[in-house]
C-alpha positions as CSV (number, residue, x, y, z in Angstrom):
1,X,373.5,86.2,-0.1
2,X,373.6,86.2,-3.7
3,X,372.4,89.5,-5.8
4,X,368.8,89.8,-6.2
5,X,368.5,90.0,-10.0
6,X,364.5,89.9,-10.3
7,X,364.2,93.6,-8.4
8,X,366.3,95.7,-10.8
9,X,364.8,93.9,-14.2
10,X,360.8,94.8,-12.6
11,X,362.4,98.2,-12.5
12,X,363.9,98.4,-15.6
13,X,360.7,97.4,-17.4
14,X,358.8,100.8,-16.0
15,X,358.7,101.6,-19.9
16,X,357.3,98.5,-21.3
17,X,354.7,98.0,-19.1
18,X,353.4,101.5,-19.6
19,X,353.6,100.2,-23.2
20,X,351.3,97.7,-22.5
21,X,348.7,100.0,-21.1
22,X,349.6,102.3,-23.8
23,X,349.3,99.8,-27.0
24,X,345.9,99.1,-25.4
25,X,344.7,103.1,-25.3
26,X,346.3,103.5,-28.9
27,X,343.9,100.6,-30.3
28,X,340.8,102.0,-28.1
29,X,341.0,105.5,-29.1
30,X,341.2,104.0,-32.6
31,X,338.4,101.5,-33.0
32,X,336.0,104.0,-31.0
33,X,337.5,106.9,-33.6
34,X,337.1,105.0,-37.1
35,X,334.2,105.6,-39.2
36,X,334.9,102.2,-41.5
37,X,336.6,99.6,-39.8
38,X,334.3,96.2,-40.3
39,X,332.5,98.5,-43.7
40,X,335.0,96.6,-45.9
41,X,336.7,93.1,-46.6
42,X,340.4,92.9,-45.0
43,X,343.0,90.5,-44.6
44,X,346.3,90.9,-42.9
45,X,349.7,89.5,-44.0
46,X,352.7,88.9,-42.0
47,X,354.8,89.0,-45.0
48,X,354.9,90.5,-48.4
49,X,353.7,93.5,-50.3
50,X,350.4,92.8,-51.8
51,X,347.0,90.3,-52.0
52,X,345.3,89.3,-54.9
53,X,341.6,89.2,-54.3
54,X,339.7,86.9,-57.3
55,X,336.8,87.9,-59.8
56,X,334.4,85.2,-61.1
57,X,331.0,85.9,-63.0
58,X,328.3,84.3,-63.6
59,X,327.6,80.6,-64.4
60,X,325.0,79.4,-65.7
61,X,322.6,76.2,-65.1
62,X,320.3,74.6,-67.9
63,X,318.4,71.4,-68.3
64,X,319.9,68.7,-69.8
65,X,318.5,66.5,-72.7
66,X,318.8,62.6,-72.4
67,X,322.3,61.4,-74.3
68,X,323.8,64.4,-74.9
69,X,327.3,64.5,-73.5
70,X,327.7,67.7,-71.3
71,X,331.0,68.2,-72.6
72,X,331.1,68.1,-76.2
73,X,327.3,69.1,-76.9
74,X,329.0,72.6,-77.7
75,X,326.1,73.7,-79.5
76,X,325.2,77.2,-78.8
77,X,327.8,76.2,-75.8
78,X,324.7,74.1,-74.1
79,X,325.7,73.4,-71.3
80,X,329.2,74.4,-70.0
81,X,329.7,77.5,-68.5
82,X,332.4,80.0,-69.3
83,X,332.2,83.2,-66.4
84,X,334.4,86.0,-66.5
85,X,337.4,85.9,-64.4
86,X,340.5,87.9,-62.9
87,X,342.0,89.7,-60.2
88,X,342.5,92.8,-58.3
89,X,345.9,93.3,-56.4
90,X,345.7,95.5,-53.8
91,X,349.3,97.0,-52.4
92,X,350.5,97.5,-49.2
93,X,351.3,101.4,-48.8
94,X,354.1,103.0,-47.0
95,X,353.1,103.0,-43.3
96,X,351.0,105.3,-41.4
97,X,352.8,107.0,-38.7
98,X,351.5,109.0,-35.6
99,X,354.3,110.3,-33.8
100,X,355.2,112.8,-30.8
101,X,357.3,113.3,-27.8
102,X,356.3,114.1,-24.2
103,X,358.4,116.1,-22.4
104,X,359.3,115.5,-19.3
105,X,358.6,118.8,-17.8
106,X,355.2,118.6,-19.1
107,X,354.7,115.3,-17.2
108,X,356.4,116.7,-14.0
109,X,354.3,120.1,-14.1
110,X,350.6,118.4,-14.8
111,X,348.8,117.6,-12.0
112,X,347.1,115.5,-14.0
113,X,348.0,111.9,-15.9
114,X,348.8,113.1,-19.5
115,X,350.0,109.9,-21.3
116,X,346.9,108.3,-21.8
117,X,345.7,111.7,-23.4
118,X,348.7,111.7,-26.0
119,X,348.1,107.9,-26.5
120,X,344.5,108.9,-27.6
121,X,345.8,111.3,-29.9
122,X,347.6,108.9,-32.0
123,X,344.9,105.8,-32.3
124,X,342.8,109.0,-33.4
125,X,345.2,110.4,-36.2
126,X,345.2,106.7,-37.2
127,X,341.7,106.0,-37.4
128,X,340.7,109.6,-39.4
129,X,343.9,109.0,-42.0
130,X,342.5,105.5,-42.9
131,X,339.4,106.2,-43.0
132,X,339.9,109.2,-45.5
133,X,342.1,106.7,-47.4
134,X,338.9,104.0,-47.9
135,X,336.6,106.9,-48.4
136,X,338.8,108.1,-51.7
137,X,339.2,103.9,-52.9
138,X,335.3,104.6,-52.8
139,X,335.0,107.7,-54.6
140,X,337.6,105.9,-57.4
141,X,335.5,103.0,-57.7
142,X,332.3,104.9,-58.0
143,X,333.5,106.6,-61.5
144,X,335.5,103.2,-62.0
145,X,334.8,101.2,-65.3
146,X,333.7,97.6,-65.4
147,X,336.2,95.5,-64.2
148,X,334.8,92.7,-66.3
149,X,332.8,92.2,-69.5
150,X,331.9,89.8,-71.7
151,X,328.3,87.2,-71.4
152,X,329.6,85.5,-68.4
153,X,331.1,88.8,-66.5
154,X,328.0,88.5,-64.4
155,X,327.7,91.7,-62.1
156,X,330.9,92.5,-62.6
157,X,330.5,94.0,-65.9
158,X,328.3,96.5,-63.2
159,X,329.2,99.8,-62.3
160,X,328.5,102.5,-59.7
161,X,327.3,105.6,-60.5
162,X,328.2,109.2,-59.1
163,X,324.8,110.8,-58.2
164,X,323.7,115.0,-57.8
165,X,322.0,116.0,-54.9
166,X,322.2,120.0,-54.8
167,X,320.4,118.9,-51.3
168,X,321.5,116.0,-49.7
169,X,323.4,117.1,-46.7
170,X,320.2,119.7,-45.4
171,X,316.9,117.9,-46.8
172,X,316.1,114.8,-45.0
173,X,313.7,114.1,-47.8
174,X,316.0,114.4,-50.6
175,X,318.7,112.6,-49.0
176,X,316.0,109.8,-48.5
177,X,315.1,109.8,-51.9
178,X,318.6,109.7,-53.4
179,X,319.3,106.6,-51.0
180,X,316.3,104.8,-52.4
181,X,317.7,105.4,-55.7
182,X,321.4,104.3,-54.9
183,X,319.7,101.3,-53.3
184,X,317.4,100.3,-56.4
185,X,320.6,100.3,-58.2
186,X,322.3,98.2,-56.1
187,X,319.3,95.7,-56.2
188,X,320.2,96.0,-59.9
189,X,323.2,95.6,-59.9
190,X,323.0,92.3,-57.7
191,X,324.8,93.7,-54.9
192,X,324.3,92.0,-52.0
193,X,321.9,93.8,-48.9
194,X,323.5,93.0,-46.1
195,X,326.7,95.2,-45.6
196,X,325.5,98.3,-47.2
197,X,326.1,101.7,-45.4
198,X,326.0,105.7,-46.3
199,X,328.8,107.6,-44.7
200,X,327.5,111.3,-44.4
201,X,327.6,114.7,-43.0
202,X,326.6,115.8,-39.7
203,X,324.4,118.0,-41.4
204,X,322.6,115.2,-43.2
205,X,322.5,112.9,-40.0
206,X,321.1,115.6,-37.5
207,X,318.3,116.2,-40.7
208,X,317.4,112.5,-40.8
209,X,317.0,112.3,-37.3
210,X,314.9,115.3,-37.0
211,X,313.0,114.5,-39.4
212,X,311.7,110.7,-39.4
213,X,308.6,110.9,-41.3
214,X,309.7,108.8,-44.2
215,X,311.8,106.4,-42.3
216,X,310.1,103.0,-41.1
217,X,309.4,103.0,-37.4
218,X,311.6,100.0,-37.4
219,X,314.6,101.8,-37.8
220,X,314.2,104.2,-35.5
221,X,313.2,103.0,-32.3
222,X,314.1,102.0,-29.1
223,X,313.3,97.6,-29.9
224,X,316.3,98.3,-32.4
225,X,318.8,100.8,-30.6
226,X,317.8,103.8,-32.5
227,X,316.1,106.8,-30.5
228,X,314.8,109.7,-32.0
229,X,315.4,111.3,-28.4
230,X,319.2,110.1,-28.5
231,X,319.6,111.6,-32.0
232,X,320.3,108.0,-33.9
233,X,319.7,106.8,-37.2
234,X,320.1,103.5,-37.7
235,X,318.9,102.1,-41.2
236,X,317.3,104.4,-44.6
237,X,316.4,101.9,-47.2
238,X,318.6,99.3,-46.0
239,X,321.6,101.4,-45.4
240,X,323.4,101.7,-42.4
241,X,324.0,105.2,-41.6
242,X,326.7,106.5,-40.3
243,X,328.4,110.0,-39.9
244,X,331.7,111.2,-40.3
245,X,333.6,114.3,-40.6
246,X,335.7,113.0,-42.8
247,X,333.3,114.2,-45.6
248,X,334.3,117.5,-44.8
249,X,337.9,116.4,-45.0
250,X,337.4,115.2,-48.5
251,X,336.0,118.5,-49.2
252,X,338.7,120.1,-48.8
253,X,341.5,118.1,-50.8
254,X,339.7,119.8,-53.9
255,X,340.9,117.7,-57.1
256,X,343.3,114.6,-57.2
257,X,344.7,115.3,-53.5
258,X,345.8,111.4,-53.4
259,X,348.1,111.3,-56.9
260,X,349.8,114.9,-55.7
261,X,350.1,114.8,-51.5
262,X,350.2,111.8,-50.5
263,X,353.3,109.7,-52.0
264,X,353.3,106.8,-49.7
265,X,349.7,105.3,-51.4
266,X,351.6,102.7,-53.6
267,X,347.7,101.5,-55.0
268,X,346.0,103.7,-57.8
269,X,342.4,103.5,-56.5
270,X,343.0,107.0,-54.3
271,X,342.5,109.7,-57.2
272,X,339.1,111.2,-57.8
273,X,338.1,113.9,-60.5
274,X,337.4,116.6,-57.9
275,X,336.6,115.5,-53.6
276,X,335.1,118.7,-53.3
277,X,331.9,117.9,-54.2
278,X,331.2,114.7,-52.2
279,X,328.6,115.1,-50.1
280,X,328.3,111.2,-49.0
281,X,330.0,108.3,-49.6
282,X,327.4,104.8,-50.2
283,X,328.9,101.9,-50.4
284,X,328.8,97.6,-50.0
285,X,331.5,96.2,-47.9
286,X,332.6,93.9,-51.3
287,X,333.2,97.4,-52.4
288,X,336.7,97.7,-50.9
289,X,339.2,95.7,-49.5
290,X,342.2,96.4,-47.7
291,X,345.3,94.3,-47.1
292,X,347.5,95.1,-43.7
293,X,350.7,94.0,-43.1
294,X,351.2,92.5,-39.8
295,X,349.6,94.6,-37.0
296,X,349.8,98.1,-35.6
297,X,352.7,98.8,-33.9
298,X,353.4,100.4,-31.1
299,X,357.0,101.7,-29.4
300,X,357.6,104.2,-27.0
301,X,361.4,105.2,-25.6
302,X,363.2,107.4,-23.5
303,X,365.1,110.5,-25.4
304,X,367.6,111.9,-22.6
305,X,368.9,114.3,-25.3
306,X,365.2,115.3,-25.6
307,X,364.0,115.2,-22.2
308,X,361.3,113.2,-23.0
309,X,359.7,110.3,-24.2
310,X,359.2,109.2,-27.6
311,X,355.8,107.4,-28.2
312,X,354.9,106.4,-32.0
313,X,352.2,104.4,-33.0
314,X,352.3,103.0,-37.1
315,X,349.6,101.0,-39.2
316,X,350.8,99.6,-42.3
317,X,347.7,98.8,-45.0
318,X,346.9,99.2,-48.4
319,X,343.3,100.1,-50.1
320,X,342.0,98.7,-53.3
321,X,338.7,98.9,-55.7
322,X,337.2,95.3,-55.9
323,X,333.5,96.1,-56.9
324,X,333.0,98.8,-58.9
325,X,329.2,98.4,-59.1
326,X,329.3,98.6,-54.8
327,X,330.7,102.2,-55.2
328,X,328.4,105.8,-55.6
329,X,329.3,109.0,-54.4
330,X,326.7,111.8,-53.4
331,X,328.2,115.1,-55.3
332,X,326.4,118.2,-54.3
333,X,327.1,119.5,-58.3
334,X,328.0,118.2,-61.0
């Protein structure tokens, strides 16, 4: 009888089909962990180092006189249109790594299933690195300049604003009011509705949902999945809300954390004057986009001259500033 080759290769693929399983936790833990995923415009590359994203203004649409020639009527330029255009090129940045090795004495000694835990681990340390990462593109592009000007720069020639609220993340009437005013400026800016969304502090969330007197009943209810008894807030003058302790996080990095720590952002849209007095982050999802390369990868291998195994998980993405006047940040001083 001839050797029985399909036995030994199910056996020797013990590893890759736990890294099956394991790619599968890894992008679980991460999509239930991530505070912005779906908030901002992405595309993903398989090759390459960078996208360019377009900017067009306004046109413009008049009435047209009988034989007069579209073209050459230049008078007062009639009739053709000349909007503002460009680009923004968003980089890919060095990749995002979350790494670790279980030992195999750990694994021997639990009487419990511990891979799935440390698999967690990693989509999480993912999720909370690129969301800071958006947060600070945000915070850049709300104390950005125009990206355009000129007659036909449109909304473009729009920016964001940084706003004070001494009491955003503890008054559920002041936070209220400031997001009526980010959203008034939005309207005026022409930034579209849909898409908008307020990342804030625990604080500020557990004060708008116990206090609900100036919200609409609409968007806090049971017909629309928000329950004052579940502690959700849905919508404040059409912003999604949703919290995060990533604020916190930015808090802490005090002034220009991105330029000085982290060396693998390529792009330039991660410094901000001083991250420790955000209080909120408001923004559009044309605010932001993001360009990854490829997918996230996942590996996991047997170190004999560890005694373990080696499980790393990488994301490899890049953050840019595309609408400047989609951008505020809620400072708690000024």
């Amino acid at each position: 009888m001839g050797a029985v080759t399909a036995t030994t290769r199910f056996g020797k693929s013990d590893l890759s089909v736990f890294l099956k399983v394991f790619s599968g936790m890894v992008a679980t833990s991460y999509a239930r962990k991530t505070a912005t995923d779906g908030l901002i415009l992405k595309r993903t590359i398989q090759h390459g180092s960078s996208v360019q994203w377009p900017m067009v203004g306004s046109a413009k649409a008049v009435y047209h006189t009988v034989n007069e020639n579209i073209i050459t009527d230049t008078t007062g330029s009639k009739y053709l249109s000349d909007p503002g255009a460009g680009e923004r090129v968003v980089q890919v940045d060095n990749p995002l790594v979350a790494a670790e090795v279980i030992a195999s004495i750990d694994e021997a000694m639990s009487h419990f299933e511990i891979r799935s835990h440390h698999a967690a681990a990693l989509g999480e340390a993912l999720a909370i690195e690129n969301d800071l990462n958006v947060l600070m593109c945000v915070c850049n592009g709300a104390a950005k300049s125009a990206l355009l000007s000129g007659t036909g720069a449109g909304s473009w020639a729009d920016e964001g604003d940084e706003v004070v609220d001494a009491d955003f993340h503890t008054s559920a009437s002041s936070a209220r009011d400031t997001l009526k005013s980010i959203a008034q400026k939005m309207n005026e800016n022409d930034v579209p509705q849909d898409g908008r969304v307020a990342i804030v502090t625990p604080g500020c969330y557990a004060a708008l949902a116990d206090d609900v007197s100036g919200i609409a009943n609409a968007d806090i209810n049971m017909n629309t999945g928000g329950d004052v008894g579940l502690h959700r807030v849905l919508r404040v003058h059409g912003f999604e809300i949703r919290m995060s302790n990533r604020i916190a996080d930015l808090q802490g990095y005090d002034t220009d954390y991105a330029s000085s720590a982290k060396t693998g952002q390529r792009g330039t849209d991660y410094t901000y004057a001083d991250f420790s007095k955000v209080s909120a982050v408001v923004f559009q999802k044309s605010a932001i986009g993001q360009v990854e390369l490829g997918s996230m990868a996942l590996k996991a291998e047997e170190k004999p001259e560890l005694l373990g195994t080696f499980f790393i998980a990488s994301k490899t993405v890049g953050n840019g500033v595309l609408r400047p006047s989609a951008c505020f940040v809620v400072k708690n001083a000024a």
